[in-house]
Each structure stands twice: as structure tokens, then as C-alpha cells.
C-alpha positions as CSV (number, residue, x, y, z in Angstrom):
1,X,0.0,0.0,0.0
2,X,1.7,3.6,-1.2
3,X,-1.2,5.7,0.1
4,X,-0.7,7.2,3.7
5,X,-2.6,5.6,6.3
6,X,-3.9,7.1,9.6
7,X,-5.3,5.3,12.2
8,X,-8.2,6.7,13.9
9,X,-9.2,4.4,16.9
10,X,-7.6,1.2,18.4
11,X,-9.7,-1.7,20.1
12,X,-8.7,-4.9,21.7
13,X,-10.1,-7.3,23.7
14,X,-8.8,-10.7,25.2
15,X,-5.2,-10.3,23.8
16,X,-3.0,-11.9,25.8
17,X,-2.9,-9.7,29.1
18,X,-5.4,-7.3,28.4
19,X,-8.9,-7.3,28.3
20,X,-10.6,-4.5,26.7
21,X,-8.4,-1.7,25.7
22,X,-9.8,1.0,23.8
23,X,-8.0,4.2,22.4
24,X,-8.7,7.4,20.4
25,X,-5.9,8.7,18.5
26,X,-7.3,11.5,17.2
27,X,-7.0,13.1,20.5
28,X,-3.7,13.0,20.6
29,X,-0.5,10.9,21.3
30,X,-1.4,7.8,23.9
31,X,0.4,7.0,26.2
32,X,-0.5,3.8,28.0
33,X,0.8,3.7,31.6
34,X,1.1,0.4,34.3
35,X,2.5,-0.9,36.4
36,X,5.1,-3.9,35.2
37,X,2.6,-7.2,34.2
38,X,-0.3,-5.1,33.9
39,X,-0.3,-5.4,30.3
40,X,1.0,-2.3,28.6
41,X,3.1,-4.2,26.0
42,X,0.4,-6.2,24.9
43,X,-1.3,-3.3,23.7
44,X,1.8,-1.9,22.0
45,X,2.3,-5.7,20.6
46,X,-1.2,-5.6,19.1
47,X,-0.6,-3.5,16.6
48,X,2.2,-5.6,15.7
49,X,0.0,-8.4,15.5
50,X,-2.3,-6.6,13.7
51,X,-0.3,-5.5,10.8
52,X,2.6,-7.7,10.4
53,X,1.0,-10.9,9.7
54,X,0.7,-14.1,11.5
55,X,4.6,-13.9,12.2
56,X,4.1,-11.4,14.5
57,X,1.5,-13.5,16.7
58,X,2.7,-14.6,19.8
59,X,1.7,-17.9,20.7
60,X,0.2,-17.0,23.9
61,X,-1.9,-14.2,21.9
62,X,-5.8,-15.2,23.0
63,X,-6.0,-14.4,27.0
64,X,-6.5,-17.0,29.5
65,X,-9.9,-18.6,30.0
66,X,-11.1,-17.2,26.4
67,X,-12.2,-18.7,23.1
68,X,-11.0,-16.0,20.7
69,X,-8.9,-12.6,20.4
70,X,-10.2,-9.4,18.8
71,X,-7.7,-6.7,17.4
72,X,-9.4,-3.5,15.2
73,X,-8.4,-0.3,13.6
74,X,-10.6,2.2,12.5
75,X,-8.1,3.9,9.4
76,X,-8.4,6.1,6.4
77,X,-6.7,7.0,3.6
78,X,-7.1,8.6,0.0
79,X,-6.9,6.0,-1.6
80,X,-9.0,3.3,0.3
81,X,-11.3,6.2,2.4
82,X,-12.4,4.9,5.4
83,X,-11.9,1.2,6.3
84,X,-11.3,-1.3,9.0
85,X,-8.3,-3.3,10.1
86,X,-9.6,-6.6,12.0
87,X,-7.9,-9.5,13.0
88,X,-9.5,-12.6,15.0
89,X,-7.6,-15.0,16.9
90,X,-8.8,-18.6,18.1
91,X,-8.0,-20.5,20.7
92,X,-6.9,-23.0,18.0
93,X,-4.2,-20.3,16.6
94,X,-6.2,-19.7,13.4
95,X,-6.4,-15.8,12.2
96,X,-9.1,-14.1,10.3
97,X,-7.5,-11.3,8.7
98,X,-10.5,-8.8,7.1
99,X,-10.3,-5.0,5.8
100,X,-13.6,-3.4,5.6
101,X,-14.2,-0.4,3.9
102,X,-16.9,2.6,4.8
103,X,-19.7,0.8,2.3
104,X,-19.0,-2.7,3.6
105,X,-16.6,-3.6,1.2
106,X,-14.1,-6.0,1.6
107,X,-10.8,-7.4,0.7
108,X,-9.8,-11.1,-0.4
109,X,-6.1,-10.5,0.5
110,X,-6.0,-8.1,3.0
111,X,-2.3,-8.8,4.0
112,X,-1.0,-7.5,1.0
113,X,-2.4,-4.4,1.5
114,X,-0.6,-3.8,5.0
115,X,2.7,-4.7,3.6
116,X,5.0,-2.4,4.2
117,X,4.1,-1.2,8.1
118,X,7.3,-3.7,9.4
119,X,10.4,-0.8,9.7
120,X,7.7,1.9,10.8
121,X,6.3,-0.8,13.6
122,X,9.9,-2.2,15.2
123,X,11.4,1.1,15.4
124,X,11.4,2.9,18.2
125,X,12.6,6.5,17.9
126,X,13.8,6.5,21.7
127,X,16.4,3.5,20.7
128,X,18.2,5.8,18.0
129,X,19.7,8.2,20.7
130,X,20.9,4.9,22.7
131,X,22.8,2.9,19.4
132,X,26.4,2.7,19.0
133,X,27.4,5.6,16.5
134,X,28.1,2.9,14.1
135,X,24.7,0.8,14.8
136,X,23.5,4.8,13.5
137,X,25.0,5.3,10.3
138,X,24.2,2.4,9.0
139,X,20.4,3.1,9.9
140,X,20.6,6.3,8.0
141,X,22.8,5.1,5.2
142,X,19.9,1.9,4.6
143,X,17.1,3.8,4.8
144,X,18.1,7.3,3.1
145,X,21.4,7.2,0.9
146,X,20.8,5.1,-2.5
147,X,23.1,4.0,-5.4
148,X,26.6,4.3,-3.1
149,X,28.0,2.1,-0.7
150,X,30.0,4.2,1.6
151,X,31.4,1.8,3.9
152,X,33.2,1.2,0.1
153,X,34.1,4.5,-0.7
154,X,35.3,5.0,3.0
155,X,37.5,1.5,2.6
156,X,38.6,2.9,-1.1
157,X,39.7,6.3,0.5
158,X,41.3,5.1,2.9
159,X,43.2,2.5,0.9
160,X,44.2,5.8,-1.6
161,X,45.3,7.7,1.8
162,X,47.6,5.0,2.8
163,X,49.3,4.8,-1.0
164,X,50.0,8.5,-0.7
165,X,52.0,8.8,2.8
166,X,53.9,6.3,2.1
167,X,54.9,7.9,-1.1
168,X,55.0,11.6,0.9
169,X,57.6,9.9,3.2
170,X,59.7,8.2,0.0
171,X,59.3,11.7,-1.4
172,X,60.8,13.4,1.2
173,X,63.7,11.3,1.5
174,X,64.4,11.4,-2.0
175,X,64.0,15.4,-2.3
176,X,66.4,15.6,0.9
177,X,68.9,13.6,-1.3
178,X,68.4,15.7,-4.1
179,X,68.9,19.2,-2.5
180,X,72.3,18.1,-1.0
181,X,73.5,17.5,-4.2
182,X,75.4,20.2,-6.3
183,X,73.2,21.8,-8.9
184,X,74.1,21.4,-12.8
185,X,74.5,25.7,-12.8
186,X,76.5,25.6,-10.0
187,X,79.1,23.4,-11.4
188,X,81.9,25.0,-13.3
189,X,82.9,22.0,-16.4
190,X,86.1,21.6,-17.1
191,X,87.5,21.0,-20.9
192,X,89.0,17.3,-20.7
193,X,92.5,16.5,-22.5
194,X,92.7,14.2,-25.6
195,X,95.9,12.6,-24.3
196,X,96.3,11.2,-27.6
197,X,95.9,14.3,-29.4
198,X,98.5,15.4,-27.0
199,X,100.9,12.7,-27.4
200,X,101.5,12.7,-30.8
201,X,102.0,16.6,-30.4
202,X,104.5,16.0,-27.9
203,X,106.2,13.5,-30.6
204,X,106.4,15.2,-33.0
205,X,107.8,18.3,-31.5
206,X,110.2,16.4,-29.6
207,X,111.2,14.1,-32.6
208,X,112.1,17.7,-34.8
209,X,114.3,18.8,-31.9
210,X,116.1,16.2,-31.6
211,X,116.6,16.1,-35.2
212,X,117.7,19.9,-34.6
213,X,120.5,18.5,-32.3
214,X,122.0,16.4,-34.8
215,X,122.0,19.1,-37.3
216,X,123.9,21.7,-34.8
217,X,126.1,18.7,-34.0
218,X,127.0,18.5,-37.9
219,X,127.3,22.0,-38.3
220,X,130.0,22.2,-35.1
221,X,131.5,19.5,-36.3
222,X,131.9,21.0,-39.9
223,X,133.5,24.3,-38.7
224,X,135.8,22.1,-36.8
225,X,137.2,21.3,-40.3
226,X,137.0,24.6,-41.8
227,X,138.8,26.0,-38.9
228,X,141.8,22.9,-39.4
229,X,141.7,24.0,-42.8
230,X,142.5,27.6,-42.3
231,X,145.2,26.3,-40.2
232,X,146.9,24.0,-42.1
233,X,146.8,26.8,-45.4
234,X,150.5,27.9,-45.4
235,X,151.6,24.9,-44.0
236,X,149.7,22.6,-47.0
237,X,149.8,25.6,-49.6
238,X,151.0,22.9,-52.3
239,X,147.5,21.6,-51.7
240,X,146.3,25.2,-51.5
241,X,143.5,24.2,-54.4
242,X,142.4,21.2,-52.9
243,X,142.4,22.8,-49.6
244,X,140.2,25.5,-51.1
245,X,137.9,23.3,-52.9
246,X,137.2,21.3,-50.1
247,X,136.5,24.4,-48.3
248,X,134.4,25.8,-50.4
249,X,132.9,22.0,-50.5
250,X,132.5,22.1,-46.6
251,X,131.4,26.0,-46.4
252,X,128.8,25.2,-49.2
253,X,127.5,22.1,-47.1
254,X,127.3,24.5,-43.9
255,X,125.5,26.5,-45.8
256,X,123.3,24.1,-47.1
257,X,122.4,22.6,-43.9
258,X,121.6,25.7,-41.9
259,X,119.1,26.8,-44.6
260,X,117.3,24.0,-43.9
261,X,117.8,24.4,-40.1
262,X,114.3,23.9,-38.0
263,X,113.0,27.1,-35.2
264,X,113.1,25.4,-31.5
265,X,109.8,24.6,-30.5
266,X,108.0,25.3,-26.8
267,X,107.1,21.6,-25.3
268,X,106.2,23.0,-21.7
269,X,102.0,23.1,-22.3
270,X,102.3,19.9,-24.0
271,X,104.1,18.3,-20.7
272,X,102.6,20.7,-18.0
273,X,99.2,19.0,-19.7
274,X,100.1,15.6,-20.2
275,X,101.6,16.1,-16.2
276,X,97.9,17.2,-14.8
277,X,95.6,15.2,-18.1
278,X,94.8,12.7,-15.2
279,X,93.6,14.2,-12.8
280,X,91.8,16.6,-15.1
281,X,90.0,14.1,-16.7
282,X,88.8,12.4,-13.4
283,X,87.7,16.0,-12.1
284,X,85.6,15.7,-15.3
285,X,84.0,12.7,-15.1
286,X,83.4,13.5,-11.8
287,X,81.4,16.6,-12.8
288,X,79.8,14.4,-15.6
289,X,78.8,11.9,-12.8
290,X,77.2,15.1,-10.3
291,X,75.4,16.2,-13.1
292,X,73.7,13.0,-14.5
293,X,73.3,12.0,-11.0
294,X,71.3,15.1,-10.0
295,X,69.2,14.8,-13.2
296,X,68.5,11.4,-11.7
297,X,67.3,12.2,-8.6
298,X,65.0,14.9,-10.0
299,X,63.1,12.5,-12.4
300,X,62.5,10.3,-8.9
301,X,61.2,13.2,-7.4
302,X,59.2,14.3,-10.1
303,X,57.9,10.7,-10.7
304,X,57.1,9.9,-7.0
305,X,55.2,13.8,-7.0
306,X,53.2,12.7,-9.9
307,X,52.6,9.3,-8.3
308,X,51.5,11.6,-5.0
309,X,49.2,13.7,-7.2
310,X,47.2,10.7,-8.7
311,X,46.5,9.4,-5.0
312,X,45.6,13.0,-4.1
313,X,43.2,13.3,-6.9
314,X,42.0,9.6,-6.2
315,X,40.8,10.9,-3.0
316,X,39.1,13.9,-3.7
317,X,36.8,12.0,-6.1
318,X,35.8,9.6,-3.5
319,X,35.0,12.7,-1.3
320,X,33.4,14.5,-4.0
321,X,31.4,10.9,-4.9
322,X,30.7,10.6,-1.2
323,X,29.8,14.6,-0.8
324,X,27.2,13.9,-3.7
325,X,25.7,11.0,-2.6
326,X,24.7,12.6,0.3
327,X,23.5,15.6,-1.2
328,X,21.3,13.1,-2.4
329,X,20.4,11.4,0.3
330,X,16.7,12.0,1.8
331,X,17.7,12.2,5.7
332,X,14.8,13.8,7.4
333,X,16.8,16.2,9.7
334,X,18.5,19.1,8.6
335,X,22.2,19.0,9.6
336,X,21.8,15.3,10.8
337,X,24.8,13.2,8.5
338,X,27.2,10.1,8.2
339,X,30.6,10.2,8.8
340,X,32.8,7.2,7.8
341,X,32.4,5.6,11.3
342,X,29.1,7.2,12.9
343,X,26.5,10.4,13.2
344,X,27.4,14.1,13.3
345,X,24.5,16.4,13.9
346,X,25.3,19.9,13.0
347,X,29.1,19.3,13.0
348,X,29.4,17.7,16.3
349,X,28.7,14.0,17.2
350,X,25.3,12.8,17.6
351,X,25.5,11.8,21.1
352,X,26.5,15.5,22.2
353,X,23.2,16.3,21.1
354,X,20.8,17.0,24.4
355,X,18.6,14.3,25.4
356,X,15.2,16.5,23.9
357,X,17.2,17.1,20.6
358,X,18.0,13.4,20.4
359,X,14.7,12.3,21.2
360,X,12.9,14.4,18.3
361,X,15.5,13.8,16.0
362,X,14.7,10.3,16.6
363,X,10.6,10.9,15.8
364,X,11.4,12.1,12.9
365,X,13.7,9.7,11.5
366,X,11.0,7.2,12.6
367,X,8.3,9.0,10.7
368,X,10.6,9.0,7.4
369,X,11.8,5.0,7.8
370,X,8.1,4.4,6.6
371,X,5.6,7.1,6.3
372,X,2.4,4.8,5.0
373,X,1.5,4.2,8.0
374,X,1.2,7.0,10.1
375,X,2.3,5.8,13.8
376,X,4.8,5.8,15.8
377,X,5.0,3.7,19.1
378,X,7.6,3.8,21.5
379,X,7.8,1.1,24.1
380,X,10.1,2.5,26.7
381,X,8.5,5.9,27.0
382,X,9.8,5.4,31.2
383,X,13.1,6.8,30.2
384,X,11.7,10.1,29.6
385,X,10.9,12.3,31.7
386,X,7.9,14.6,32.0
387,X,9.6,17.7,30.2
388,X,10.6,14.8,27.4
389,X,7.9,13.2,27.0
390,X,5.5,16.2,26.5
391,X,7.9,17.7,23.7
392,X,8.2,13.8,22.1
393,X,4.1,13.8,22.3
394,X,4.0,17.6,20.7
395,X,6.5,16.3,17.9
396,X,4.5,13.4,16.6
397,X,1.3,15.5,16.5
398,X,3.2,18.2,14.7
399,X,4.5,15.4,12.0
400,X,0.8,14.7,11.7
401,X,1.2,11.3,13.1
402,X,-0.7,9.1,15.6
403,X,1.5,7.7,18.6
404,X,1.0,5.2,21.5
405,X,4.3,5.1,24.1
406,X,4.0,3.0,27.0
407,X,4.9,3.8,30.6
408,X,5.9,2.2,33.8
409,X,3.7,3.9,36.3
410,X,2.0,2.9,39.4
411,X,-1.8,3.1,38.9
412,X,-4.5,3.3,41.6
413,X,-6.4,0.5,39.6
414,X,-2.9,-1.3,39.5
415,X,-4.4,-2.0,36.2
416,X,-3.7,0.7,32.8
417,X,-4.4,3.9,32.1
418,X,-4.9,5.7,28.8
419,X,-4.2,9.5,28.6
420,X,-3.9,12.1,26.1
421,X,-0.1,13.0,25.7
């Protein structure tokens, strides 16, 4: 049944512990009061038994020294008008279900058309305040946050949270290796020394000098004789020609040979280098290896920063999936949301929330769970006190809803007492 259903009137006889119970919920909120055994669950449990099928029927449901059990509601809604809810109970355990409508109609399967009334029934708004933060959330999230699964997203965020500290912490180890190390513009490169180059320089060089040597040698040795000649003139003048021709033999070979006589050459870069190449050359392979080192270290950095980022962006989708999915959600209380592990309530946890503000946050999460049936019925209505319990009574009237709550209270009778909340 989708249409809303009130429930006008409430009679039962011979259920269980009761009698003849009778109450008007137009007037108001009920609240049925007793001492303990005088029977005030039973008329809570009626309803129950009423609308949830035979499952609901407690064994022990016709009372003592009776034939038969009678449960009715006097309802209406738009759709139906004004009908009647009865259910009779033998001695035997069968049930009569019927639903009567204004003009006498009725239907042939009346249970289907109370379907529905089970989360509205076993929910008592008083037990919301008292859960576990988690036992909460996940009352909200069933009932009013479709199409997500946030105990998921939470697992998924978290799993994305865990990825990126543990690159934040590889991160900063690797940066703190990287900013110790010299900087490619801070290093000043040094020209390396083709020692081969240099070699056959030094070679060659040394190789026309030492060619030089012989020639000055030849040329010493040559004056030698041109000075024995001179000498030896008067004394050998009867070989005067040969003597001269010899001379002019020898002066033109002098002459010959110191035209062709080489400059010295300057060997002292050529050995200062070839004296320093190594060491020079390690120096720059050294700078080589700082360098391509460095550039290293910055493509782990910039790898593990760009492995950071995905994470990062990993988990703002899940919070941005999450923040929509509650956007969406259709939790009846303003401020009132999940968190990954319970209830805040205007930014602070649920269970800070004062014992009134609890308690009506509580109604109307009870009147949203299942609003075709429009009653609440709270079974521990002792807890409260009487400041509580008028502003729980004033909240269900103000959602337009009927309620029954049930207190432990000494009666004159010792029997119950129905009054107007």
C-alpha cells in the first residue's frame, strides 16, 4: 500500500494480558501507563499483530480462559477512504484477517495491502539516541542514501590515503637527497685532455728537436774542419786548391744545412698537460657523474610527485562521490549526516546532542523510515521524563502522526491507564 494511512481508533479485547483496551488517536498521542505485568506491552504488541502478519502473533496471543482474540483499527486514507483493520484470533491459533471499507466492502487479501508497516512498527525513535554511532550510520545510510556504498568509498579512501604517505615519506627522502647534491648551474665544467691528441703533439715536436741537435752537432762539427783548414793553409799551400775546394765544398755544405735548419719549439703546455691530463680528466668525469646524478634524482622526485598527485586526486573523487551521494540522500533532519564511522549532527557527534534534541531527531527519522502508516509507538516511554515526554508527544502531533508510548507507572487501579499526551 503507497497511500498514507492514519489510524483513527484502536480496540482490543482478550489479547494476551489485556482485556478491553480501547483508544482514540485522534485526540492526541497515547500513552498507555502500568504498572510492570499489567499489560501495557500487549497493547503496544497488538498492533504488531495486527499488521505484520501471523509472524508477529505470539503464541500465547488469546488471554486465558477465552475462546477467541479481537484486534481492530478504524483507518483512512485517500486512496481506500475509510476502512477497518480486523484480526480474529482462536484458541486454536487460526487468524481471520479482514479489511472493511466505509460501504462494507471487503478485501480477499488483505495482507498485501498492510505490507509495508514492518520498519515503521519495530522502530522505536527512543532506541536511535541509545545505538552505538556505528549501529546509526548504518540506519541512515539503509534507509536514506541510495546508489553508493559508503562503507566502500570510506575502505577505497582510505586504501588511496595510505598509498600516498607512504609515497609523501619516500618523497621526502628522496627530495632531501636531491637538495644536497650540487646543482648542474653551480658546477663549473672543465675541458677534458685528448691525451692522444697530446701525445702525438709531444712527438712530433720532440722528434724535430732532436733532429735539430744532430744538425747543430753536424754543423760544429763541420767548422771544426773549416777552422783545421784555415790552419793548415801555409803549412799545405802545395794543396792550396784542394784545400780550397774542399773548403768551399764544406762552407757550401754549412750553408746548405743551416738553410734548412728547424726554429726550436716550446714543449712546456704539451708536458705541463700531459703532467695534470689525469687528474683533469677524473675531475671531469666526476662533474659528468654530479650532473647525471642530479638529473636522476629529479626524475624520482618528479615521478614519486606525480605518483602523489594521482592518490591526491584519487581521494578527492571519493570525497566528491561521497559529498554527492549525500547531497542526495533523503535524511529527514536538517544537519543530521554520516561520517565514515558514525552520526554528526550539525558538525558535532550525535550523542553530544541534548537528550530533547535526540529524542525528536529520533521521531522524525522514525516517521521517514516508513511514512504509509502514520504511527509511531515507543515502548520505553519510562526513560523520559515529563519535560521529554510532552515535547516527544507535541512532535508526533506536529509530523501529523498518531503515537502510542508506554509507561511504567504505578496506577490506583494497578491495572492501565490511557491519557492524552
Amino acid at each position: 500500500m503507497s497511500d498514507n494511512v492514519k489510524i483513527h481508533r484502536l480496540s482490543v479485547s482478550n489479547f494476551m494480558a489485556v482485556e478491553a483496551v480501547e483508544i482514540e488517536f485522534d485526540k492526541g498521542v497515547a500513552i498507555v501507563s502500568g504498572p510492570n505485568g499489567a499489560g501495557k506491552s500487549c497493547v503496544i504488541n497488538s498492533l504488531s499483530t495486527l499488521f505484520m502478519g501471523k509472524k508477529a502473533t505470539p503464541s500465547n496471543a488469546v488471554k486465558s480462559g477465552t475462546k477467541e482474540a479481537l484486534i481492530s483499527a478504524a483507518c483512512s486514507s485517500s486512496e481506500l477512504g475509510d476502512f477497518v483493520v480486523t484480526k480474529k484470533i482462536k484458541e486454536s491459533g487460526n487468524e481471520y484477517l479482514t479489511i472493511t471499507t466505509k460501504i462494507g466492502a471487503k478485501y480477499t487479501s488483505p495482507q498485501k495491502l498492510l505490507d509495508g508497516f514492518l520498519d515503521v512498527l519495530s522502530f522505536d525513535p527512543l532506541a536511535f539516541s541509545e545505538m552505538r554511532p556505528p549501529q546509526q550510520r548504518a540506519l541512515l545510510i539503509k534507509h536514506f542514501v541510495d546508489g553508493i556504498d559508503l562503507d566502500a568509498l570510506a575502505e577505497e579512501r582510505k586504501s588511496y590515503y595510505s598509498e600516498r604517505t607512504l609515497l609523501n615519506k619516500q618523497m621526502a627522502t628522496e627530495r632531501e637527497r636531491l637538495n644536497i647534491m650540487p646543482k648542474p648551474e653551480e658546477v663549473e665544467e672543465v675541458e677534458e685532455v685528448d691525451i692522444q691528441e697530446t701525445l702525438a703533439s709531444l712527438e712530433a715536436k720532440r722528434k724535430n728537436n732532436r733532429y735539430r741537435e744532430c744538425q747543430i752537432q753536424e754543423m760544429a762539427s763541420l767548422q771544426s774542419d773549416i777552422n783545421t783548414f784555415d790552419k793548415e793553409r801555409k803549412r799545405l799551400e802545395e794543396e792550396l786548391k784542394t784545400l780550397i775546394e774542399s773548403r768551399k765544398e764544406a762552407t757550401q755544405s754549412w750553408l746548405n744545412v743551416k738553410s734548412s735548419l728547424t726554429e726550436e719549439e716550446d714543449v712546456t703546455d704539451e708536458e705541463e698537460k700531459l703532467s695534470n691530463a689525469q687528474a683533469i680528466n677524473r675531475k671531469a668525469a666526476e662533474i659528468r657523474g654530479q650532473i647525471k646524478a642530479h638529473m636522476k634524482q629529479a626524475e624520482v622526485v618528479e615521478k614519486l610527485e606525480k605518483q602523489r598527485d594521482f592518490w591526491s586526486t584519487s581521494i578527492e573523487g571519493v570525497d566528491l562521490r561521497k559529498e554527492q551521494a549525500l547531497k542526495r540522500s533523503t535524511i529527514p533532519v536538517e544537519g543530521l549526516t554520516v561520517t565514515d564511522d558514525g552520526v554528526l549532527y550539525n558538525g558535532l557527534p550525535f550523542e553530544q546532542e541534548c537528550e530533547s534534541g535526540r529524542i525528536i531527531i529520533g521521531v522524525k527519522i522514525a516517521a521517514a523510515i516508513n511514512p504509509t502508516l502514520k504511527l509511531i509507538r515507543i515502548e520505553r516511554g519510562s526513560a523520559l521524563d515529563s519535560s521529554n515526554l510532552k515535547k516527544l508527544s507535541k512532535e508526533i502531533k506536529e509530523l501529523g502522526f498518531a503515537g502510542i508510548i508506554e509507561v511504567v507507572k504505578d496506577t490506583e487501579s494497578g491495572g492501565i491507564e490511557i491519557t492524552e499526551g
